[in-house]
C-alpha positions as CSV (number, residue, x, y, z in Angstrom):
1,X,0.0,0.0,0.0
2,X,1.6,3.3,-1.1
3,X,-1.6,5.7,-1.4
4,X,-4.6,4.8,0.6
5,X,-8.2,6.2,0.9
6,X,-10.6,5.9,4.0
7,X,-13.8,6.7,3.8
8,X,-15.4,7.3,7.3
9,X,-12.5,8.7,8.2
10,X,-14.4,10.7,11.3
11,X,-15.4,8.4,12.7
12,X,-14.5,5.3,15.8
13,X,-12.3,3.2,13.4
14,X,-12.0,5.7,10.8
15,X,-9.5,8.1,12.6
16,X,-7.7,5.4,14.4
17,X,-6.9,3.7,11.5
18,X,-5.9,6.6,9.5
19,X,-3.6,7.7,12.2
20,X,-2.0,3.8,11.7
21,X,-1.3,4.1,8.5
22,X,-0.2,7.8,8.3
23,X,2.5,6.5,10.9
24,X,3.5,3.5,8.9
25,X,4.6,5.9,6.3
26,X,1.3,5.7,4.1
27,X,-0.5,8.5,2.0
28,X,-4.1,8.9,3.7
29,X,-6.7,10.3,1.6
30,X,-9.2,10.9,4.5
31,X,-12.6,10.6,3.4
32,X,-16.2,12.3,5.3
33,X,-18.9,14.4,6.0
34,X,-18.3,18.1,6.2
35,X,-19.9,17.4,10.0
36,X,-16.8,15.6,11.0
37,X,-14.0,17.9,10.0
38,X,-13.5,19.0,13.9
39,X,-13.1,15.1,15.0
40,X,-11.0,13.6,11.9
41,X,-7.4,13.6,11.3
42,X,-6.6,16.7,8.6
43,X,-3.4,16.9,10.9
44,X,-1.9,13.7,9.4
45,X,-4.0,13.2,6.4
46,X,-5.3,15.0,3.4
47,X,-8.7,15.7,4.4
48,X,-11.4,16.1,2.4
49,X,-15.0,16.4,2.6
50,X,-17.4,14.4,0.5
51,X,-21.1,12.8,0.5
52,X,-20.9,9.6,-1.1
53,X,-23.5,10.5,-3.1
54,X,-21.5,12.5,-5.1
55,X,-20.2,9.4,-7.3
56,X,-18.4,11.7,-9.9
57,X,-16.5,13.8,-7.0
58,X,-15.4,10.6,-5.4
59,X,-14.3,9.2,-8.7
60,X,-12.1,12.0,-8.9
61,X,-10.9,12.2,-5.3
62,X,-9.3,8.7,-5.1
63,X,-8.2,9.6,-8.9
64,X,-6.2,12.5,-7.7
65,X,-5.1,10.6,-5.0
66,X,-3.9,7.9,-7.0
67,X,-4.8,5.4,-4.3
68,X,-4.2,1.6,-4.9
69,X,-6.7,0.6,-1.6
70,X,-9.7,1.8,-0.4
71,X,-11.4,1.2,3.1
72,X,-14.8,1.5,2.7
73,X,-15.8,2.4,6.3
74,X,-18.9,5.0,6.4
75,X,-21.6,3.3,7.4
76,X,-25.2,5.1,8.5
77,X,-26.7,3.7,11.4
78,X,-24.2,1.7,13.4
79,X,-25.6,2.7,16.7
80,X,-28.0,0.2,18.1
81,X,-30.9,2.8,18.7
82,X,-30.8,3.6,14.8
83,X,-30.4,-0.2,13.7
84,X,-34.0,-1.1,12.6
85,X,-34.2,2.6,10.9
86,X,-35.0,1.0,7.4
87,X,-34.5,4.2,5.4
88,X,-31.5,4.8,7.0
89,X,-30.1,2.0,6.4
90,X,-30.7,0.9,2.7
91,X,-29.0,4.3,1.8
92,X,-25.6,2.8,2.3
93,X,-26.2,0.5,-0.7
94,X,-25.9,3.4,-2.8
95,X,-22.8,4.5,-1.5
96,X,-21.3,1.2,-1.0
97,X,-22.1,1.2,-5.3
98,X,-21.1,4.6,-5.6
99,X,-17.4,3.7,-3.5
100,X,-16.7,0.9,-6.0
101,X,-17.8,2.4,-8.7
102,X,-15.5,4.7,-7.7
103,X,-12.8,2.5,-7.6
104,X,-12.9,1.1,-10.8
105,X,-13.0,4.1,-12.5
106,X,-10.1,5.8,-10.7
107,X,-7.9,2.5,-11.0
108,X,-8.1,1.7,-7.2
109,X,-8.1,-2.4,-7.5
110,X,-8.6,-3.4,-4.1
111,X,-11.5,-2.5,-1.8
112,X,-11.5,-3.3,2.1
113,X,-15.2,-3.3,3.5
114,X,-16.2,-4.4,7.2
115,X,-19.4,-6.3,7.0
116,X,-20.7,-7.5,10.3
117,X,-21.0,-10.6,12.6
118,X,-24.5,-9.9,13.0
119,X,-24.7,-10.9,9.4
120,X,-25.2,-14.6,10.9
121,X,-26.7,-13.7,14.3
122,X,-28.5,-16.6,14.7
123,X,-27.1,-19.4,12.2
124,X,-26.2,-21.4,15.4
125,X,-22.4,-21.8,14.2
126,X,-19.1,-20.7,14.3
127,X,-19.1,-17.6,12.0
128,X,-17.0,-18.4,9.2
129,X,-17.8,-16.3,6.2
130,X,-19.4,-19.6,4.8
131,X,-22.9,-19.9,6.9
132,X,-26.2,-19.1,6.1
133,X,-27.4,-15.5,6.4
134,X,-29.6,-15.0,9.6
135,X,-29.8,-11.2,10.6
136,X,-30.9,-10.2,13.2
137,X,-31.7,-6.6,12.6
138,X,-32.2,-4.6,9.9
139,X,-28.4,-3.3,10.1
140,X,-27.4,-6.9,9.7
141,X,-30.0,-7.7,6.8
142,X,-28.5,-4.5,4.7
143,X,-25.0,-5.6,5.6
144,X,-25.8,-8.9,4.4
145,X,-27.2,-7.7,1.3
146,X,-24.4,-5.3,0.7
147,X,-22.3,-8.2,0.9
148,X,-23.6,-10.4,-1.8
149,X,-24.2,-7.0,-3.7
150,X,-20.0,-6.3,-3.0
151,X,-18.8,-9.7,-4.0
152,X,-20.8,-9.8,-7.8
153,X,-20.0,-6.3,-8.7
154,X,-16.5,-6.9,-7.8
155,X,-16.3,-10.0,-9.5
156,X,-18.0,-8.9,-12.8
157,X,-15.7,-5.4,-12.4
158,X,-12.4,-7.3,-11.6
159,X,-12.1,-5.7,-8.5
160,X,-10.1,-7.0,-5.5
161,X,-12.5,-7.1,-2.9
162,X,-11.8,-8.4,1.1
163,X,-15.2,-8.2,2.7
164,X,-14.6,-8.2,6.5
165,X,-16.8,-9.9,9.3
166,X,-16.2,-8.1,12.2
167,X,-17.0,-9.2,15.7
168,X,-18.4,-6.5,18.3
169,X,-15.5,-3.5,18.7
170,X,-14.6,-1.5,21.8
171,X,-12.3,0.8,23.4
172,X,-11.4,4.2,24.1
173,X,-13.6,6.3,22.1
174,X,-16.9,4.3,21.2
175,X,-19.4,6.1,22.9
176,X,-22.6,4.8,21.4
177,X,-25.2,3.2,22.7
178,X,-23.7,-0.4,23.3
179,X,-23.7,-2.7,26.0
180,X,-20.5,-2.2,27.2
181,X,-21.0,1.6,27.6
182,X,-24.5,1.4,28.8
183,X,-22.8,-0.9,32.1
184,X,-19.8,0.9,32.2
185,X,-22.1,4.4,32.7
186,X,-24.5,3.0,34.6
187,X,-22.7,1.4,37.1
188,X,-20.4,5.1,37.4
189,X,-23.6,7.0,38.4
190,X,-25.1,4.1,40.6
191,X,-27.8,3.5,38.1
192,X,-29.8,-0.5,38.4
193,X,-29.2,-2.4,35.3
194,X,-31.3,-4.4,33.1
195,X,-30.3,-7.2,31.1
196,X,-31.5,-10.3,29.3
197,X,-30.2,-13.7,30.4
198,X,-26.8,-13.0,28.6
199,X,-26.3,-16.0,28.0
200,X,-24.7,-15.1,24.2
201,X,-21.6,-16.6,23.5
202,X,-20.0,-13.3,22.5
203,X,-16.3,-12.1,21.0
204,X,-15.1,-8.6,21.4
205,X,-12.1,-7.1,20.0
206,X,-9.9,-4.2,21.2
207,X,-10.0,-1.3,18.7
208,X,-6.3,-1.8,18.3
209,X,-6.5,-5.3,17.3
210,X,-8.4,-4.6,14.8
211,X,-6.8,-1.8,13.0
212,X,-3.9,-4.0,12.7
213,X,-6.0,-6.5,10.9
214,X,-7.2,-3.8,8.5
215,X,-3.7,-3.0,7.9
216,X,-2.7,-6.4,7.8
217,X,-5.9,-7.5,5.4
218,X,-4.6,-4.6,2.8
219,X,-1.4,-5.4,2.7
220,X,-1.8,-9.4,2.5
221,X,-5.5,-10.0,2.0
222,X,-6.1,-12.7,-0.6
223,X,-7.9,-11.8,-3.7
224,X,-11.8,-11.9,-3.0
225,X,-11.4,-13.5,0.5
226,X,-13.7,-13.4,3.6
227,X,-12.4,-12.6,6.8
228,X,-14.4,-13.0,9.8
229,X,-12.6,-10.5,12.5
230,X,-12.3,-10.8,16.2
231,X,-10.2,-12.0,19.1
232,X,-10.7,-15.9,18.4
233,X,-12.2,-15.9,21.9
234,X,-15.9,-16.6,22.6
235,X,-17.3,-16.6,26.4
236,X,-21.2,-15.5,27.5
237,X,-21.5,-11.9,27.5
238,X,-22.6,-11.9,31.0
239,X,-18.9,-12.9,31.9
240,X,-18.0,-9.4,30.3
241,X,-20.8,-7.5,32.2
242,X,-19.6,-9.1,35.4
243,X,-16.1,-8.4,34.4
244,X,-17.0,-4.9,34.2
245,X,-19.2,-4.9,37.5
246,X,-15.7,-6.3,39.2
247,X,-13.6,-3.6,38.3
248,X,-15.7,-0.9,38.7
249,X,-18.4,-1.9,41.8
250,X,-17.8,-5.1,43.2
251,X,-21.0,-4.6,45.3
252,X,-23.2,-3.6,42.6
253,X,-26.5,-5.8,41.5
254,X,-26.5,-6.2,38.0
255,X,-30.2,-6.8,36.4
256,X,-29.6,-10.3,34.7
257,X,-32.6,-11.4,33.3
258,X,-34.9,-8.4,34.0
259,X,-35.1,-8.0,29.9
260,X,-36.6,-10.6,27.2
261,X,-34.3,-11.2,24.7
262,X,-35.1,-9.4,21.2
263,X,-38.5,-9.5,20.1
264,X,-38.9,-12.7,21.9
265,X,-36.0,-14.6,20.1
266,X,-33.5,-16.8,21.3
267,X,-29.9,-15.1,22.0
268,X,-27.7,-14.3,19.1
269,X,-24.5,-15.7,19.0
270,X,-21.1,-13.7,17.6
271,X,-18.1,-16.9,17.3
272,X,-15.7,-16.2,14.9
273,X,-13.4,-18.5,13.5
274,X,-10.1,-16.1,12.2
275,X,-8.0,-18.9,11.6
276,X,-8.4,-17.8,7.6
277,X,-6.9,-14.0,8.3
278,X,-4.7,-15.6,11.0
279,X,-3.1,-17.7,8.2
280,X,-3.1,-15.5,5.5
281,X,-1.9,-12.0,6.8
282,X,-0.1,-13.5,9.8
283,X,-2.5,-11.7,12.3
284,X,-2.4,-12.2,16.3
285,X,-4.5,-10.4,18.2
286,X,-2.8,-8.5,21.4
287,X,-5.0,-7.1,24.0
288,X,-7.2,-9.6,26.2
289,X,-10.6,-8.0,27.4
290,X,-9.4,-7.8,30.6
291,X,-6.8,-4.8,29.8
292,X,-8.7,-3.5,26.9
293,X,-11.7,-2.7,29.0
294,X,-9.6,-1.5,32.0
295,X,-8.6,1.0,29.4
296,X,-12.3,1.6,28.0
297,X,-13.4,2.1,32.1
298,X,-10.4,4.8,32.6
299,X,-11.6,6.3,29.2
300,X,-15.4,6.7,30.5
301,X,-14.1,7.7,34.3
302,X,-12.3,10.3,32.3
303,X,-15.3,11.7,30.5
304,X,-17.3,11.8,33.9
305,X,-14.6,13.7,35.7
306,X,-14.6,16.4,32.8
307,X,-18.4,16.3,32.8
308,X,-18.7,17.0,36.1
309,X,-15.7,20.1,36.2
């Protein structure tokens, strides 16, 4: 990778993985919204702003660039609140069209474009890349489609396209409405907690695990492969809840079991298998949950001491 565009830039992922690969000595054209100039990274990359609806300014964005890989990160929707927003979501078909599109026409051969666990929520297996679709949402149903959408076009475009299955992501930073925030915040301000059963078997991985495997996937990601992306570690999520509950209030009492699962389902499951992008880029992921979310709780304690200055 010599020239590299990121679109998303802005945001979670986006701006940590531009500042990666700006300090591995890679070109960054840094790709989003004018509404996320203040939290990007014009300081290390060339920033520009862009709606991805603008196919023709895109086109010649990565062709000025001359980028050879694209990260395909901006995604509407990604917080859970926002997940069943229908509209919301099938508009990143057209930009997922519009980025490739894109791509072929400026001479950018490889894509990079994180899909989702939660494609097969519920197929009951380990998550390989090779199950059958079972969304649970309609974020998952639109990544799923996105992903059969992503793999013809690039294979009737001769594009090189690594479509990536990431598990659930956390760290420093990711302040959405996720379950690992909603504890972590709750439990700070003394709050009771509800929960389902938890009983999940669930795989998280540190924000800075996977930026190396985006780095790693573009550099030595095999020509249309599937990646699923995680920590290779798969416990019950209410492990991680009580994990958190340890460090921060021993004493507390946690709601386990107050909630029905979704709409009346049985739990989803996120277990990946990364054995493919553990063989094929040379991959190992670093941080166990244990430190990562000690660093994610000093985060959040950080933000609630400012708060309350």
């Amino acid at each position: 990778m010599k020239t590299v565009a990121v679109t998303g830039a802005g945001g979670f992922i986006g701006r940590r993985l531009t500042r990666y690969l700006c300090q591995k000595g890679i070109r960054v054209l840094a790709l989003d919204i004018p509404a996320c100039e203040d939290a990007c990274v014009s300081d290390v990359a060339n920033f520009k702003q862009l709606d991805l609806s603008d196919a023709e300014g895109l086109t010649k964005a990565l062709a000025d660039a001359n980028a050879d890989v694209c990260y395909h990160l901006a995604w509407a929707g990604v917080s859970t609140d926002i997940k069943n927003d229908i509209g919301m979501q099938m508009q990143n078909l057209s930009w997922l069209i519009n980025v490739m599109t894109a791509c072929r026409e400026s001479g950018c051969r490889k894509i990079i474009i994180p899909g989702s666990a939660s494609e097969y929520a519920y197929c009951g297996e380990m998550i390989t890349g090779k199950n059958t679709y079972s969304p649970g949402d309609a974020y998952a149903a639109v990544k799923a489609a996105g992903q059969v959408l992503a793999q013809w076009y690039a294979d009737n475009k001769e594009l090189d396209l690594n479509w990536l299955l990431i598990g659930s992501v956390y760290g420093p930073g990711r302040n959405d409405n996720n379950i690992l925030t909603y504890t972590i915040k709750a439990l700070f301000n003394n709050e009771k907690t509800k929960f389902s059963k938890l009983e999940q078997m669930w795989d998280y991985i540190y924000i800075d695990d996977l930026i190396e495997a985006l780095y790693l996937v573009g550099n030595y990601g095999k020509p249309g492969a599937v990646y699923p992306v995680g920590s290779g570690i798969a416990i019950p999520l209410r492990e991680y809840i009580e994990k958190i509950k340890n460090i921060i209030d021993p004493e507390a009492q946690l709601g386990i079991g107050l909630l029905p699962y979704k709409d009346g389902c049985k739990p989803d499951n996120s277990v990946l298998d990364i054995s493919a992008l553990c063989d094929d880029t040379g991959f190992a992921p670093k941080v166990p949950f244990e430190t990562g979310i000690q660093k994610t709780i000093q985060y959040f304690k950080k933000l609630e001491n400012n708060n309350g200055t």
